[in-house]
C-alpha positions as CSV (number, residue, x, y, z in Angstrom):
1,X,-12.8,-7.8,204.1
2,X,-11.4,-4.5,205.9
3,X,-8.0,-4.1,204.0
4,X,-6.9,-2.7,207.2
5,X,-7.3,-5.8,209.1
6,X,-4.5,-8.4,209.4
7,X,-5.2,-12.0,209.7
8,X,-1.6,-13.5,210.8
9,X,1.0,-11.9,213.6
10,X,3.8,-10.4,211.6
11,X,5.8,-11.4,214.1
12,X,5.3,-15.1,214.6
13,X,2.9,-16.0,211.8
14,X,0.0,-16.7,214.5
15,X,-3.7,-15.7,213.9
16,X,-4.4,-12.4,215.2
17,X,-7.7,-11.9,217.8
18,X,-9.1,-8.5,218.3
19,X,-10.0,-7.2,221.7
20,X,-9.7,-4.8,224.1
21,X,-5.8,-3.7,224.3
22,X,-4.5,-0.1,225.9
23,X,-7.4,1.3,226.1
24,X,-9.6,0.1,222.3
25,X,-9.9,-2.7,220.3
26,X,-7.4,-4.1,218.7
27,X,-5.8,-6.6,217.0
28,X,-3.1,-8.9,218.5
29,X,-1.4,-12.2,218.8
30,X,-2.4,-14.5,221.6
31,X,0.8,-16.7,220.8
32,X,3.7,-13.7,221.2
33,X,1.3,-10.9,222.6
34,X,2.5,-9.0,219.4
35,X,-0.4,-5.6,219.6
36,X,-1.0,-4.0,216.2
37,X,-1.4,-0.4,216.7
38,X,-2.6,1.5,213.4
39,X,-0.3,4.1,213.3
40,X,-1.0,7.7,211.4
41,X,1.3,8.3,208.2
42,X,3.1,11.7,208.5
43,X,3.5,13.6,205.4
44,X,5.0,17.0,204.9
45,X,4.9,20.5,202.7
46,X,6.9,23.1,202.1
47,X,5.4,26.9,201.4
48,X,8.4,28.7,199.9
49,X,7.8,31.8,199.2
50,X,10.0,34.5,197.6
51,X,9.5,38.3,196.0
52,X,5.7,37.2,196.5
53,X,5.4,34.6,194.9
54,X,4.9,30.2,196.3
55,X,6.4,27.5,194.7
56,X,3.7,25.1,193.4
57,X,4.2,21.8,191.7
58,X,2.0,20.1,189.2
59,X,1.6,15.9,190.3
60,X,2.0,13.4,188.4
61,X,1.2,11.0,190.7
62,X,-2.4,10.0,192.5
63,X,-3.9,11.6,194.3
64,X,-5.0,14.5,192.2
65,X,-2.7,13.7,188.8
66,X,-2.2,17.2,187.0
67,X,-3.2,19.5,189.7
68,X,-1.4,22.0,191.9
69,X,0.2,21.7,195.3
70,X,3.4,22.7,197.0
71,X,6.2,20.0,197.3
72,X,5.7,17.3,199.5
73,X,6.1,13.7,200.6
74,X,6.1,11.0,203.3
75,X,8.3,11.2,206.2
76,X,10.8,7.7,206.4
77,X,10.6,5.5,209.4
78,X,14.3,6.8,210.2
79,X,13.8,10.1,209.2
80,X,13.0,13.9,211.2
81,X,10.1,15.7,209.6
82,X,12.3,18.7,208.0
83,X,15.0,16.4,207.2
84,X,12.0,14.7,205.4
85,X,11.0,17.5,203.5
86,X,14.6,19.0,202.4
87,X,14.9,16.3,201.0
88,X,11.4,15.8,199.3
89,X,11.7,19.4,198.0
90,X,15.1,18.2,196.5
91,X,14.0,15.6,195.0
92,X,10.7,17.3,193.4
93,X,12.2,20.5,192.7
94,X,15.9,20.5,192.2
95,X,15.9,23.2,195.4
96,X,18.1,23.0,198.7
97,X,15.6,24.3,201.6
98,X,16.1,25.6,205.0
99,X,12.8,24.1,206.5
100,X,11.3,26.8,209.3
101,X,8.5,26.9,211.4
102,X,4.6,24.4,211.1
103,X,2.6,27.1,209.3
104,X,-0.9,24.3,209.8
105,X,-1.3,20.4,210.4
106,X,-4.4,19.4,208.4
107,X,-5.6,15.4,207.7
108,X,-4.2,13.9,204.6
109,X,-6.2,14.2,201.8
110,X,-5.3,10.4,200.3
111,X,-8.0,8.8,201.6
112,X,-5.9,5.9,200.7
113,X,-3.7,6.6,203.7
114,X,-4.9,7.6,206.9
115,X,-2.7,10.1,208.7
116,X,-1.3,13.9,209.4
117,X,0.1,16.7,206.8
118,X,2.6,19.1,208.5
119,X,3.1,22.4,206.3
120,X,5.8,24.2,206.8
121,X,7.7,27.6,205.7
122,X,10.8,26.7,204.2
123,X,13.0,29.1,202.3
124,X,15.6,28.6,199.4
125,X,19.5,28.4,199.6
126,X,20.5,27.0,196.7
127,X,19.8,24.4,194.0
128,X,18.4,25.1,190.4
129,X,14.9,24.4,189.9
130,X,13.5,21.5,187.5
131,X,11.1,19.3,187.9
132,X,11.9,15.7,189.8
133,X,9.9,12.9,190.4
134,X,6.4,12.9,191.1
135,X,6.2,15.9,189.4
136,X,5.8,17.2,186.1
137,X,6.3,21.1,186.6
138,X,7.6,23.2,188.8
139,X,7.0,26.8,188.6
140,X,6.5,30.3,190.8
141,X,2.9,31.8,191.1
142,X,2.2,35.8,192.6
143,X,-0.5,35.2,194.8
144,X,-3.0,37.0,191.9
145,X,-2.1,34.1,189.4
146,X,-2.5,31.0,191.6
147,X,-4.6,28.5,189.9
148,X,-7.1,28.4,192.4
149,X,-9.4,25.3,190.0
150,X,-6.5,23.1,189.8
151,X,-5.2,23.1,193.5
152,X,-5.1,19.6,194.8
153,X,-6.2,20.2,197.9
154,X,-8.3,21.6,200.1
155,X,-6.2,22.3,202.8
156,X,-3.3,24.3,201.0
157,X,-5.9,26.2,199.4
158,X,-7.5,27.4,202.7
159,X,-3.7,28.8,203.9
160,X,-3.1,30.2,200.5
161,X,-6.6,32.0,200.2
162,X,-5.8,33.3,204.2
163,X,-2.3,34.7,202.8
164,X,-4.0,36.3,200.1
165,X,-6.5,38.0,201.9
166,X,-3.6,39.2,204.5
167,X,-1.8,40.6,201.2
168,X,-4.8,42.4,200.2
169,X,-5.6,43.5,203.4
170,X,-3.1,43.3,206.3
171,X,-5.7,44.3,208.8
172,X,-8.1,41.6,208.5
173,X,-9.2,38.8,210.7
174,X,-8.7,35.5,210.1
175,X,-11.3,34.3,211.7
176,X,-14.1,36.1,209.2
């Protein structure tokens, strides 16, 4: 069975009937006229860079256990998106973050969870770095030493290799 199908109304225990609703399929309750509407996860990133060099972090949780990627988490129900991620980076790094502008917006790479990554610049302003949870490193990386066969995904290291060939040669196009 599709784990992403529901068989009872969360709402008043009734079973759920698919069928056209807003404009698709979907699932709902013919009892309460509940409508389940799969929703997108939001996740969030932080690329802090300072003296040229980004803040990676080494998972120690699935996906990707033991590889590279910049701090990051799920955005809460109640929660903004850069509230979200000062505190994820907090949490994973020991940093406090000013959160700045969407750097790129890619799909996540869980194919666990279906949803949106939002990457964004965010800068230091205080804090002392260590390892959280999630984690287990935390460490700077010039843009010449980034471990580009353990990056966990595909997505950071598309930005990282564009930044790189920008440092190497301001001129270029990004769309080569």
């Amino acid at each position: 069975m599709d784990r992403d199908v529901f068989i009872y109304c969360p709402r008043c225990a009734h079973r759920l009937e698919t069928g056209p609703r807003f404009g698709r399929e979907r699932q709902y309750c013919p009892n309460c006229g509940y409508v389940r509407f799969r929703d997108p996860k939001l996740a969030v990133g932080a690329l802090i860079i300072e003296a040229g060099c980004i803040l990676l972090i080494r998972r120690a949780v699935i996906p990707r256990i033991g590889y590279w990627a910049v701090p990051s988490g799920f955005v809460e129900y109640d929660e903004q998106p850069r509230a979200a991620l000062a505190r994820e980076v907090k949490e994973e790094t020991g940093l406090e973050v000013n959160v700045g502008r969407v750097v790129d917006i890619f799909p996540l790479a869980d194919p666990q969870k279906q949803g949106v990554f939002l990457l964004f610049q965010a800068q230091v302003r205080g804090g002392d770095l260590a390892h959280g949870d999630d984690v287990s490193e935390v460490r700077w990386f010039s843009l010449d030493e980034i471990p580009w066969g353990e990056l966990a995904f595909d997505g950071l290291r598309s930005v990282l290799q564009t930044m790189t060939r920008r440092q190497e040669d301001p001129g270029a196009d990004d769309d080569d």
